[in-house]
C-alpha positions as a Markdown table, in Angstrom:
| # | Residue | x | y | z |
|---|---|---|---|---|
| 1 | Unk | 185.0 | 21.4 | 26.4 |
| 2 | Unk | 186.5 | 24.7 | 27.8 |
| 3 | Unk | 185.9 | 28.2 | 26.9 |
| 4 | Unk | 188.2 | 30.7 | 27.6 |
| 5 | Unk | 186.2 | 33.8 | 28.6 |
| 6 | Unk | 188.7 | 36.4 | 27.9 |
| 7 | Unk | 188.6 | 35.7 | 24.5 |
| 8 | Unk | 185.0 | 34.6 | 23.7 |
| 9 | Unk | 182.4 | 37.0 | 21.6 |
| 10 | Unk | 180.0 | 38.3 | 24.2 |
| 11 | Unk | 176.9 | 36.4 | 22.7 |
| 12 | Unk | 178.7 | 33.2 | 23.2 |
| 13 | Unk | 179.2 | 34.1 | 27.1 |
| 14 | Unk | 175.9 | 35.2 | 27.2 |
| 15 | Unk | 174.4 | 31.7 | 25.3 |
| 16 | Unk | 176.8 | 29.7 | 27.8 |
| 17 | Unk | 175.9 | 31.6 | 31.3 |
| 18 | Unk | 172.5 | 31.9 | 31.0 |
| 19 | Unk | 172.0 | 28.0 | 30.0 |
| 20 | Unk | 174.1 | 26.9 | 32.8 |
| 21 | Unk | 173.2 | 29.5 | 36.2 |
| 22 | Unk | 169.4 | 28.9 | 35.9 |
| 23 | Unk | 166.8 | 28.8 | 36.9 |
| 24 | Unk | 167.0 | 32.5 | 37.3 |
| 25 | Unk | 164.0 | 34.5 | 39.2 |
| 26 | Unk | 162.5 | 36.9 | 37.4 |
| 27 | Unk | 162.0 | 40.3 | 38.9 |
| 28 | Unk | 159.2 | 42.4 | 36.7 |
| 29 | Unk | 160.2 | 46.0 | 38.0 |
| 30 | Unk | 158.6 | 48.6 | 38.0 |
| 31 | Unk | 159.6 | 52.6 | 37.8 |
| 32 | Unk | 157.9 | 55.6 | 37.1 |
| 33 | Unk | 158.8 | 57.7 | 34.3 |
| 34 | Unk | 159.3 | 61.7 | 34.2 |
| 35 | Unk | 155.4 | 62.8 | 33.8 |
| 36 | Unk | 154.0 | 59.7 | 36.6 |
| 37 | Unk | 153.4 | 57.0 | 34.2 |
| 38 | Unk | 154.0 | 53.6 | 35.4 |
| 39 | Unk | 156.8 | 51.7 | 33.4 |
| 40 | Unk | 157.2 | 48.0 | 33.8 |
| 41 | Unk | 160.2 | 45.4 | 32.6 |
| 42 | Unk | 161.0 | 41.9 | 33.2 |
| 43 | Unk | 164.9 | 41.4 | 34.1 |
| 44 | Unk | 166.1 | 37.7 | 34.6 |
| 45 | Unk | 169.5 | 39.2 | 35.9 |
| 46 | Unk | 168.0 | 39.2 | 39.1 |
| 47 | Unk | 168.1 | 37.7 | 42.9 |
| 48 | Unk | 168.8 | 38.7 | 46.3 |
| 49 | Unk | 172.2 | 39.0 | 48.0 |
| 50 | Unk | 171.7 | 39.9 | 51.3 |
| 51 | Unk | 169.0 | 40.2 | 54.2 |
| 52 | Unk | 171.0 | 42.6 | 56.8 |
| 53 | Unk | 170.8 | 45.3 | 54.8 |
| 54 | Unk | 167.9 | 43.6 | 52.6 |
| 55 | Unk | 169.6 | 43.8 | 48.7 |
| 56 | Unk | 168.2 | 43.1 | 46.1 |
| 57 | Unk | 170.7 | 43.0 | 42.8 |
| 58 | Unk | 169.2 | 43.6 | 38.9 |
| 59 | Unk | 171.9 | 43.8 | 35.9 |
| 60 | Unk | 170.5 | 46.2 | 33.0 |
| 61 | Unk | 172.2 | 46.1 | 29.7 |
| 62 | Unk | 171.6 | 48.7 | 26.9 |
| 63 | Unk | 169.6 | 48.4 | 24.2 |
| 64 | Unk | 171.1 | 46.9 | 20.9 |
| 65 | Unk | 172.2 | 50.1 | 20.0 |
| 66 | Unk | 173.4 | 51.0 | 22.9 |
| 67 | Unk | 170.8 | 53.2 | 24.3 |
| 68 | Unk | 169.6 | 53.2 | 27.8 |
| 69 | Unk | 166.5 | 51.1 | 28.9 |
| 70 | Unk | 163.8 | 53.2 | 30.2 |
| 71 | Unk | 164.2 | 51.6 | 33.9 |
| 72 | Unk | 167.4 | 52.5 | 33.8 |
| 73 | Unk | 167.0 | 56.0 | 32.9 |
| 74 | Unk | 164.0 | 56.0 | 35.3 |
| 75 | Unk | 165.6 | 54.7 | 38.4 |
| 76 | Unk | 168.6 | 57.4 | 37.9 |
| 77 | Unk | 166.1 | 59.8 | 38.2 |
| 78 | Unk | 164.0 | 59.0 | 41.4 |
| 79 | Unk | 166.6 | 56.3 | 42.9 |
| 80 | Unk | 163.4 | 54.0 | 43.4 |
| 81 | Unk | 162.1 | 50.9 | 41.9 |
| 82 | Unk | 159.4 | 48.2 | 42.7 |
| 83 | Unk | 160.4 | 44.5 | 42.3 |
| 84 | Unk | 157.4 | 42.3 | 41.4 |
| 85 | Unk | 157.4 | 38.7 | 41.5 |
| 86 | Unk | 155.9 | 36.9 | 38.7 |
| 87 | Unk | 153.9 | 33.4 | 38.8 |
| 88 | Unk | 152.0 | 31.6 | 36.3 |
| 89 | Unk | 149.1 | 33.9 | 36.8 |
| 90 | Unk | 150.6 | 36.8 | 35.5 |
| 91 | Unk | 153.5 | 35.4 | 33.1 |
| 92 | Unk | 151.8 | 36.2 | 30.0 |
| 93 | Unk | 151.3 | 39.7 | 31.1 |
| 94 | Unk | 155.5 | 39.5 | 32.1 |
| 95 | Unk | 156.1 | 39.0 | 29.0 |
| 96 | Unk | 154.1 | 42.0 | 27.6 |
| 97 | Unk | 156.0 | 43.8 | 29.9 |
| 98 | Unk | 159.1 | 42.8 | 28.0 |
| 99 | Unk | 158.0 | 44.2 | 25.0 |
| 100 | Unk | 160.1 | 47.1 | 22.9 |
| 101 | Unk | 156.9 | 49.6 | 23.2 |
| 102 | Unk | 157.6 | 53.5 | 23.3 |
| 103 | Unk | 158.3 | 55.4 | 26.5 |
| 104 | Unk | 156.0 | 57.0 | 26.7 |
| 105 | Unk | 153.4 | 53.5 | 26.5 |
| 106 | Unk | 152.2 | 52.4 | 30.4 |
| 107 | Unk | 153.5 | 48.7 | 29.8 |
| 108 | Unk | 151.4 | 48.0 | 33.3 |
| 109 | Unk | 148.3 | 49.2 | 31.6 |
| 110 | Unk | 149.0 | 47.5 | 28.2 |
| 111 | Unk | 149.7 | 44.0 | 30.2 |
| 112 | Unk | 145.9 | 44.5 | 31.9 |
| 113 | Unk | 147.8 | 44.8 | 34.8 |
| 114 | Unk | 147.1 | 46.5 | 38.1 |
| 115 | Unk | 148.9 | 49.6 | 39.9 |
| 116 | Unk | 148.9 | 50.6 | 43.8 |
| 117 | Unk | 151.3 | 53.6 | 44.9 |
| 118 | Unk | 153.9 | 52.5 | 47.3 |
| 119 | Unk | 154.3 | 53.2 | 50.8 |
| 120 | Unk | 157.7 | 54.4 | 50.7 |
| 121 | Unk | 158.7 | 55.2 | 47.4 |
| 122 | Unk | 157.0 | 56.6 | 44.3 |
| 123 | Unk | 157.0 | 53.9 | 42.0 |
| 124 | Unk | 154.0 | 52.1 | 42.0 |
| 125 | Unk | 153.2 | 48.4 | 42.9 |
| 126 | Unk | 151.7 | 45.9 | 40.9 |
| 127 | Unk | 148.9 | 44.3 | 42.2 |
| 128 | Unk | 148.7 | 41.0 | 40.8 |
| 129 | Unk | 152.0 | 39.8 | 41.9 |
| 130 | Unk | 152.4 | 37.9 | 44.9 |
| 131 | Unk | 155.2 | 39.4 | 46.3 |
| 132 | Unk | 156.2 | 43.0 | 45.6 |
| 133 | Unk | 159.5 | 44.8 | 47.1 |
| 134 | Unk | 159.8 | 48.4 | 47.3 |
| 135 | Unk | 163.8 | 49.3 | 47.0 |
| 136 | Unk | 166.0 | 52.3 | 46.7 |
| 137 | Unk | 169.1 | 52.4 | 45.5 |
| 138 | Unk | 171.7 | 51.7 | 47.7 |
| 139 | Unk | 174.6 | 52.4 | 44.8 |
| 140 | Unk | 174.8 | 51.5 | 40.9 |
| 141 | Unk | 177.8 | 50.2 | 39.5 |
| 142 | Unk | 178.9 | 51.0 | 36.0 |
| 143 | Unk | 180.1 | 49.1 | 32.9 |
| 144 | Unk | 180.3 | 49.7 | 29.4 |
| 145 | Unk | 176.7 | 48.5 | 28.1 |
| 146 | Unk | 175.3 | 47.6 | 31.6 |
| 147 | Unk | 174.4 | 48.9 | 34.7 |
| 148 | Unk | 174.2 | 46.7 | 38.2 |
| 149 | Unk | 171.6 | 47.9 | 40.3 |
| 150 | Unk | 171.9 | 47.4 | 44.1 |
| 151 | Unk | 168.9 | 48.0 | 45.7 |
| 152 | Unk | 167.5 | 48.2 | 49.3 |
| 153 | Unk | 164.6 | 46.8 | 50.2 |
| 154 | Unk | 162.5 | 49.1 | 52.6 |
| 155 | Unk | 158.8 | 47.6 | 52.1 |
| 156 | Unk | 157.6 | 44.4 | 51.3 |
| 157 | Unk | 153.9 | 43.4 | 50.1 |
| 158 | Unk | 152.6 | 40.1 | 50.3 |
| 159 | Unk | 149.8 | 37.9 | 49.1 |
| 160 | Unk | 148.1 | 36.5 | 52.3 |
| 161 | Unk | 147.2 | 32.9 | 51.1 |
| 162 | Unk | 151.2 | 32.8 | 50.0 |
| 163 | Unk | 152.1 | 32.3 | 53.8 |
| 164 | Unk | 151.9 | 30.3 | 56.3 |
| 165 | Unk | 149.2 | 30.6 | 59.1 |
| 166 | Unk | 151.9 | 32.0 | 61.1 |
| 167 | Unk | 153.0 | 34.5 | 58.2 |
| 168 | Unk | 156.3 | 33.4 | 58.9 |
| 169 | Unk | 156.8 | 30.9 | 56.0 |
| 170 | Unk | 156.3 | 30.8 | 52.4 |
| 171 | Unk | 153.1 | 28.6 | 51.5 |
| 172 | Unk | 154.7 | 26.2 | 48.4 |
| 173 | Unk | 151.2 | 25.1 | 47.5 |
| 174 | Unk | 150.2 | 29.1 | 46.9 |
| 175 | Unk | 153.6 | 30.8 | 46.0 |
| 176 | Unk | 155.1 | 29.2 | 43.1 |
| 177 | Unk | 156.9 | 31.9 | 41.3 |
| 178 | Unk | 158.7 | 31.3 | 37.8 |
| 179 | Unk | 162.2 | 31.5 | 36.6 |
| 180 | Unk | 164.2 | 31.6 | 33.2 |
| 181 | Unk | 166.1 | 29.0 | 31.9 |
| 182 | Unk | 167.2 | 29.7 | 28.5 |
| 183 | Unk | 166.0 | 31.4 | 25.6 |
| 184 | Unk | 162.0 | 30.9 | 25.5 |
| 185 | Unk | 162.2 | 28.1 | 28.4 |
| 186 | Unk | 160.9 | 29.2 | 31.5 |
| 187 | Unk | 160.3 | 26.8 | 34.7 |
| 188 | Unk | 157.7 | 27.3 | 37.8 |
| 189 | Unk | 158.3 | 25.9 | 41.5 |
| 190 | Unk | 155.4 | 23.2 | 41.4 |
| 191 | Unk | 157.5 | 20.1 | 42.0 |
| 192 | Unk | 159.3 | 20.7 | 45.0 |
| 193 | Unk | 160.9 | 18.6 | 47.6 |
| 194 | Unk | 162.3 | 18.6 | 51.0 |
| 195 | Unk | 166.0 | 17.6 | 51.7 |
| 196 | Unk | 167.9 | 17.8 | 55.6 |
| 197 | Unk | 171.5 | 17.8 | 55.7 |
| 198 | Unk | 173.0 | 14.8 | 58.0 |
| 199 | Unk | 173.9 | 14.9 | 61.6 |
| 200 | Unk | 177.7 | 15.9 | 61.3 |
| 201 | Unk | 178.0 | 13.7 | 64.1 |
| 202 | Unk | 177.4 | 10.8 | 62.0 |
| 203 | Unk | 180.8 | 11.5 | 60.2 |
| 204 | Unk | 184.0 | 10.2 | 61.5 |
| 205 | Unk | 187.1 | 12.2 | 61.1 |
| 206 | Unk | 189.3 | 10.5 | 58.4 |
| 207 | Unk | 192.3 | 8.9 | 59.8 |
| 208 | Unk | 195.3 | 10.5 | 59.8 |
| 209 | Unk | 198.0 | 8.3 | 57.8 |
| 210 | Unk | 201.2 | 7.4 | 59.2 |
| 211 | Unk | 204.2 | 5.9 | 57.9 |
């Protein structure tokens, strides 16, 4: 079957993206709003993108009516935004999180979960997550009902017993993060395996053919 983007209702390219590219991280991020109150959201449009400078990339769309999200609107405003990692210990709470409340409801506070203040920007950690990235915005780039967030990275938190004894490396038994497939399907990094690409030396150039 083919699909022909240019032409396709959005919904459909939506349906077809997100059930193919997955399993998407989930990045539950954190902002704070214009009187201090913590503001939390789950986005699936999500991932890193580079480690020299350290970006991280979110895609926001509007609300159905085309209103902007409350991350949005806070991250325009202070140019800072947590990213919290999610595993199965706090995925019920994610979703929470994800829920249409109010602004002017602490979603963080409503999910039972945990705040810290940053180190270098305002917006606030949460504590429960494994891994937590401070970022500022290193530019935002515009479209019609969405907004792509590029943001630097410029502290990281960690849970110890996630690393290695060294701290270098990411302990698989302890840091097992989940991602979104589609729809309500969501997957966790329990099952994982090792695989080493082969010595290219093993590979003999293909003969050249000659008449």
């Amino acid at each position: 079957m083919d699909f022909d983007f240019t032409e396709l209702p959005a919904q459909d390219r939506y349906r077809l993206l997100t059930n193919f590219i997955g399993p998407r991280p989930i990045a539950l991020v954190s902002t704070l709003s214009p009187n201090g109150q913590d503001n939390a959201a789950p986005m699936s449009f999500f991932n890193v993108f580079s480690h020299d400078p350290p970006i991280v990339i979110l895609g926001i769309q509007t609300r159905p009516n085309g209103e902007e999200k409350d991350t949005v609107s806070n991250i325009r405003r202070t140019s800072e935004f947590v990213v919290n990692m999610v595993d199965m210990a706090i995925a019920d709470q994610m979703l929470v999180c994800g829920l249409t409340f109010e602004p002017d409801v602490d979603e963080v506070a409503m999910a039972g979960l945990t705040a810290a203040d940053g180190v270098k920007v305002g917006a606030r950690r949460i504590v429960e997550s494994p891994c937590s990235m401070e970022c500022r915005v290193e530019r935002l780039i515009e479209y019609d009902r969405r907004v792509i967030v590029l943001g630097e990275v410029v502290h990281m938190h960690v849970r110890k017993d996630c690393l290695d004894d060294n701290g270098h490396y990411v302990d698989p038994s302890s840091y097992q993060p989940i991602a979104r497939l589609h729809a309500n399907n969501y997957i966790t990094s329990d099952r994982q395996f090792e695989m080493r690409a082969p010595d290219i030396a093993s590979f003999a150039a293909p003969k050249s053919k000659t008449n």
